[in-house]
N, C-alpha and C positions, 0 to 999 in steps of 0.2 A: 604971285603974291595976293591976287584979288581974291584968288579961290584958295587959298588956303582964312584969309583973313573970315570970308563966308560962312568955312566951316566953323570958326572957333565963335563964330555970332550964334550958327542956326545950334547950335551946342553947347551955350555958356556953361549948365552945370556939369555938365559930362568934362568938358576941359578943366573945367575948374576945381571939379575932384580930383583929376589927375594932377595937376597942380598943387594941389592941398598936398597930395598922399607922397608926393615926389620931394615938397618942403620939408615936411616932417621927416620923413625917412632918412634925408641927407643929413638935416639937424642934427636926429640923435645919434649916427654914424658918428659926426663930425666930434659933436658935444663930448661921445665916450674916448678916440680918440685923444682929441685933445685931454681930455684927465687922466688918461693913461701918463702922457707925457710930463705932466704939471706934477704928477705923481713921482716920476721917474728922477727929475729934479729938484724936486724940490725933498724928495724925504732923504735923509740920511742915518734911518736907523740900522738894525742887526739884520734886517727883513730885507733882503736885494730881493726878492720875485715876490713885493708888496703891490707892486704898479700889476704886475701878473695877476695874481690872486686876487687884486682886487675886481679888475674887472676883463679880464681873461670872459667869465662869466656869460657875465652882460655884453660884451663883444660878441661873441660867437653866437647867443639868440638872437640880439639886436642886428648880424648880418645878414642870416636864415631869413629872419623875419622881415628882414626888408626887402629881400629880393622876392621873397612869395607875396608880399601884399605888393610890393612895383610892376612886376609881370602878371598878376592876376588884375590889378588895379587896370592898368594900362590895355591889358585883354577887354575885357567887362567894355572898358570905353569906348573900344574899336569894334567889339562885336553891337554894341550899342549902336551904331551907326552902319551896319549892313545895309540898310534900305538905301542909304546914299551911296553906299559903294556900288549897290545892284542898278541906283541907277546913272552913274558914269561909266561901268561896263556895258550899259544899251547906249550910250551916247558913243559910245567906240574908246573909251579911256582901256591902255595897255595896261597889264602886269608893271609893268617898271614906273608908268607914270601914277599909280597910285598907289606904289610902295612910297615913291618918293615923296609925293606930296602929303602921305602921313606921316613919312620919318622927317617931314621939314614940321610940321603943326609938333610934334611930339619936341625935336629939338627945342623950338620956340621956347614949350614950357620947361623943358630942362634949365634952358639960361635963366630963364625966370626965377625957377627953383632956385638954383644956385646963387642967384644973387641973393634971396630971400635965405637963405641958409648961412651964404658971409655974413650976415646980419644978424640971425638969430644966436649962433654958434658961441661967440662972446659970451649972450648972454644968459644964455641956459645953461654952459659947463660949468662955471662958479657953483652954480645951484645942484648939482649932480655930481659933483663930487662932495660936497658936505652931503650929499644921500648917501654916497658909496662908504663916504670913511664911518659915516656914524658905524656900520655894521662894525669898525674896528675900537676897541676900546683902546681911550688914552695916547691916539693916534692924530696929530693935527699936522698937515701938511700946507703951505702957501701957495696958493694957485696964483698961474700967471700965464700968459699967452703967448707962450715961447712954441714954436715948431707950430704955428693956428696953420699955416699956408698948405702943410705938408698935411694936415688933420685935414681939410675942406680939398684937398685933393683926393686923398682916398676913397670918404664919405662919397662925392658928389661922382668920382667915376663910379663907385658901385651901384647907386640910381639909375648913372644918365646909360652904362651898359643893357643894362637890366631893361630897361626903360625901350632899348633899341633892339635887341633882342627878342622883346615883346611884340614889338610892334611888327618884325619881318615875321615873326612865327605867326601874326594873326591876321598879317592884311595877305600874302602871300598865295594861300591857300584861297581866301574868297577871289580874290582876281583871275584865278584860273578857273572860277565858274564859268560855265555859260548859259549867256544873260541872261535868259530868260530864268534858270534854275534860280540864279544868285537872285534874281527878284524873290520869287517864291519863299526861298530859303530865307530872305530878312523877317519874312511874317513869322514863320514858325521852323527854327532850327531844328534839325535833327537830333532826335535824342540817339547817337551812335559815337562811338569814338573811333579813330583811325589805328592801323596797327602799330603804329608807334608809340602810339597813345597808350592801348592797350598792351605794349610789352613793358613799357615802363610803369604803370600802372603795374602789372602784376610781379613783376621785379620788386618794387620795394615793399608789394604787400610780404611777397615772400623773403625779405629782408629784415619785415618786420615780426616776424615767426619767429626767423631765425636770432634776431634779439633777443625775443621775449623767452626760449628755449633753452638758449645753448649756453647760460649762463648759469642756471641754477642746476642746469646737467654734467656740468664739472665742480661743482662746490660739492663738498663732502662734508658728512655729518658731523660736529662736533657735539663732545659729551656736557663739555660744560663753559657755556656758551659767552659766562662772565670772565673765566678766563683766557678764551679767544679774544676778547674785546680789549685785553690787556696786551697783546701781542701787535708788535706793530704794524704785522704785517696786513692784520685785520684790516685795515684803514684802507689799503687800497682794495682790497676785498671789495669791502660795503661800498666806494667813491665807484668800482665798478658797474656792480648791480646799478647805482643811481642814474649811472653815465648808460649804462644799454636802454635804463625804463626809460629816458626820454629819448634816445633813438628811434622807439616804438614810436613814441609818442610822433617824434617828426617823420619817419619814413609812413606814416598810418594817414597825416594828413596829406602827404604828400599823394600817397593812395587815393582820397578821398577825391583834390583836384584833376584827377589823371582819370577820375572815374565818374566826375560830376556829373556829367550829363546824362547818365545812366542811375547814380542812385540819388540823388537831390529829390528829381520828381517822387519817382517811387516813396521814399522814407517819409515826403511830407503829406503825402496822400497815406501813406498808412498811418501817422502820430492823428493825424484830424480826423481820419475816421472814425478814430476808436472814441474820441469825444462827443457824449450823446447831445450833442447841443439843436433841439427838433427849433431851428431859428430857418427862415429861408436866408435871411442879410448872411448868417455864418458859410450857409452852404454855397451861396455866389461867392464871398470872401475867401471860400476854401479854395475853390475851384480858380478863382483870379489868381490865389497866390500860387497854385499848381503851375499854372501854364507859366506864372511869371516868374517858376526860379526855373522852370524847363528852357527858358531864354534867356533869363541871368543870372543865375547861378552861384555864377564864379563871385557876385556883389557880396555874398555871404560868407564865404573862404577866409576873408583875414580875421573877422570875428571868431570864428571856428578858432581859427590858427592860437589867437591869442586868450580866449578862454581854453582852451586844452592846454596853453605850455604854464597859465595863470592857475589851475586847478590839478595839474599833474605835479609842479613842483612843492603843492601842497598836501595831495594826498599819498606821496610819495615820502615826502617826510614823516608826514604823520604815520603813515603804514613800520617807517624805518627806525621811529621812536617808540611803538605800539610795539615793536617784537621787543627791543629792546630794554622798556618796563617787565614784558611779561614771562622773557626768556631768560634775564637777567636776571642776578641778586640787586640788593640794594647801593653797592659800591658803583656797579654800572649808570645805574639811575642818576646816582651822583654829576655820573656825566654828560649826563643828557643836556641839552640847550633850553634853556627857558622860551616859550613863546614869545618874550620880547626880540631876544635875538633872533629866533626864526622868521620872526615879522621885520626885523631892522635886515636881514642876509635878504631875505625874501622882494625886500622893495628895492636893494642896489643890484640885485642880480636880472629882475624882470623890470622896473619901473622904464626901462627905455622900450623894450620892444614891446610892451603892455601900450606905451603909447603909439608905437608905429601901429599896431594891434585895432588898435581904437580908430587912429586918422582912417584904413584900409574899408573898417565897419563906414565909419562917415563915407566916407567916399563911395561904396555900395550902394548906403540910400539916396547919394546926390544922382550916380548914375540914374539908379533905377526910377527916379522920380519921374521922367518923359514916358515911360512904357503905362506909370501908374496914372499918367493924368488923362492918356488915351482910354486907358480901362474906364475911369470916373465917366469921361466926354459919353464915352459908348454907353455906358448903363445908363447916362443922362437921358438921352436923346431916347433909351426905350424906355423910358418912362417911369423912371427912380426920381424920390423925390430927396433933398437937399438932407434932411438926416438922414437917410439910409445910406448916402453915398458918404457922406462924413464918417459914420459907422464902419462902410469899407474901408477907407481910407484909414482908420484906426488899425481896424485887426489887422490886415495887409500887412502891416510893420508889428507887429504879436506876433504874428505865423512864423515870419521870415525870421525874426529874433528868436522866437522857439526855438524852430528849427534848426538855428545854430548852436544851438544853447544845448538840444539833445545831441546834436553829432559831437559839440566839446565832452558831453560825458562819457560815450560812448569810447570816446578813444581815449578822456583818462581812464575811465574805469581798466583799459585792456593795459596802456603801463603801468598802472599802479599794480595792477594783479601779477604783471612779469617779474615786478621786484618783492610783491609778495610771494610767488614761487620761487626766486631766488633766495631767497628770507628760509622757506619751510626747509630748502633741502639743507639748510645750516643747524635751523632749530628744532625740525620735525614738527612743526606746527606751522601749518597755512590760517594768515592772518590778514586782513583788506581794513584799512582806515578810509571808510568814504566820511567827506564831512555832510551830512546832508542838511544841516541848518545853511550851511556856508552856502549850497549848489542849491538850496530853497531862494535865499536871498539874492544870486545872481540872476537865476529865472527870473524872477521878480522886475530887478531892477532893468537885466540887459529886454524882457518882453516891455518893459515899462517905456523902456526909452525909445525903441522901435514905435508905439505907438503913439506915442507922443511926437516924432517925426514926424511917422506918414501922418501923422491926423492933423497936423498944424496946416501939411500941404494943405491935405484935403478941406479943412475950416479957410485956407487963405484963397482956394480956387473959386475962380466967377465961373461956376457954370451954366450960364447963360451966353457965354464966350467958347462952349462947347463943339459948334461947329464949325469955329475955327481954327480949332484944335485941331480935328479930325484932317479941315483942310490944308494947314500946314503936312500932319503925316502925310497926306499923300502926296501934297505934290511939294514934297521936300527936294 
């Protein structure tokens, strides 16, 4: 008990972002849940698979998405703490005694979670379900906290799973260093994946091909396109194409985790390159945030996650209303949805996993905050002065927010284009809706906020306390 309590001092925000990402994740599980059911009782209209369709949706992201940001969260925090595992493997700590004694610090925060989750659950589903029904017109249902037990069971086992799975898949492998490597290896992890890695990794790239392909390669040309749109059968047609672009979408980032350590560094050293910025603070800032997603990486992953499913579900519509003005008579048009409703569907379908999405982001920079204040100590100490390192500390959280901000387009831009070629082979016309005022203003705001993190650390840090910084790392 003494040495698990150590750990969670010598690491408060590393634990504490797990905690955070483990809270919220459970909540919105729970929260959706539970409306499903308030829903299920409580309406009594013509509509029996109202509770379904309402959030069927938003269930199935909010699941995805909480188990990629809980096992990446949870990862990020354990490999954040190599150094101490490398060195209880030189003090003679087994495989099994520091599986255990991370999977007892990880339960810890689980029960915590979960109590903070009973709590929160109550009070966040009232408020998310008047999000979800607004998308319905003329629709009001009485929420009430019937089946809460049975909702806070399911949410909080798919965390505290997730959560434990994480944790054997990443303490398990470093324990079977030896010692001396596993020393080494906390300084500077390999950028290599293992072959398991690597089959899975290339499994669902080529998963994700096969979405993007095989769906507009049996669609057959129609002549006239307004009155396919009248056919009923059309509906599950087009619900298809939607349903494969965001498969892309998820099998693409799942690619992207599976293959982290290999393109993270690479992609962020090529987007900063090409920026002519003759600064030296940029070119140390470039090269700090290089080595430091080469080592965490995985901090960046649920932002990824949740700008790609936030900007695919948009350019996806919009690509699927773009054919549909252009390929369409005016009757069609007719039926198009107003961007109010696409904006009211838009916020009940993602507003839950948009926020697990966000906690995964927060919890990236609470992690990576210990590696960023070693970086600050070090330039201190050669003799950087107090604005230049506040400087780095800004861009640091710019780069990293970039960065994610380019890999979320890169992989909408690829489902939105599979549902655009699913589109052509209907209308014979290849058609792409990117919004880029929209993906102007998320740069903006998500590089905004990054910097505004790391830069507050960096305004709040005494570096004058610099070498005690340096001597905690070592002798952690």
């Amino acid at each position: 008990m003494k040495g698990i309590l150590s750990d969670l001092k010598a690491a408060p925000l590393v634990w504490g972002a797990v905690c955070m990402a483990l809270t919220i994740t459970q909540t919105c599980l729970c929260a959706i849940i539970t409306v499903r059911t308030a829903i299920e009782l409580g309406y009594h209209g013509s509509d029996d698979s109202l509770a379904t369709t309402a959030t069927g949706p938003a269930l199935v992201f909010s699941i995805i998405m909480a188990v990629f940001v809980t096992f990446w969260v949870v990862t990020a925090a354990l490999g954040q703490r190599r150094h101490q595992l490398a060195l209880l493997v030189l003090q003679g700590a087994t495989p099994a005694q520091l599986l255990l004694r991370n999977l007892v610090v990880v339960a810890a925060l689980f029960i915590v979670a979960t109590l903070l989750s009973c709590l929160l659950t109550p009070l966040l589903a009232p408020l998310l379900m008047k999000l979800i029904l607004a998308a319905f017109d003329n629709i009001s249902v009485p929420y009430t906290n019937a089946r809460l037990l049975s909702a806070l069971k399911v949410g909080t086992t798919t965390g505290g799973v997730t959560a434990l799975i994480a944790t054997v898949l990443t303490v398990r492998p470093l324990a079977k260093i030896r010692p001396i490597e596993a020393l080494r290896l906390s300084q500077v992890p390999p950028a290599r994946i293992g072959l398991v890695r690597a089959i899975f990794g290339s499994i669902v790239t080529i998963g994700a091909a096969c979405f993007a392909i095989l769906p507009g390669l049996k669609a057959q040309r129609v002549s006239d396109f307004s009155a396919y749109l009248s056919d009923p059968s059309s509906e599950g047609t087009l619900a298809g194409f939607i349903g494969f672009g965001f498969g892309v979408m998820f099998l693409l980032i799942f690619a992207l985790a599976a293959f982290a350590p290999l393109l993270l560094r690479w992609f962020t050293r090529l987007w900063t390159q090409l920026l002519p910025i003759p600064s030296a603070i940029w070119r140390l800032a470039r090269q700090q945030a290089v080595g430091r997603i080469q080592r965490q990486g995985m901090t960046i992953l649920p932002m990824t996650a949740g700008l790609a499913l936030m900007m695919s579900f948009a350019g996806i519509l919009s690509t699927m209303l773009l054919t549909m003005q252009t390929s369409a008579s005016g009757s069609s048009q007719a039926k198009s949805p107003s961007m109010a409703t696409i904006f009211s569907t838009m916020l009940a379908m993602l507003a839950p996993p948009l926020v697990i999405a966000l906690a995964g982001a927060l919890a990236g920079l609470m992690i990576s905050a210990r590696g960023r204040s070693l970086d600050l100590a070090l330039t201190y100490i050669s003799g950087g002065n107090i604005g230049q390192l506040r400087a780095l500390g800004s861009l640091d959280g710019a780069i990293m927010m970039t960065t994610s901000t380019l890999l979320a387009f890169v992989i909408t831009l690829a489902s939105t284009s599979s549902v655009a070629f699913s589109l052509s082979r209907l209308t014979g016309s290849f058609q792409v809706s990117i919004q880029w005022i929209a993906w102007l203003i998320v740069a903006l705001l998500v590089a905004l906020s990054g910097t505004i993190a790391t830069g507050l650390q960096a305004l709040t840090t005494h570096f004058s306390q610099s070498v005690n910084v340096l001597a905690q790392t070592i002798g952690e």
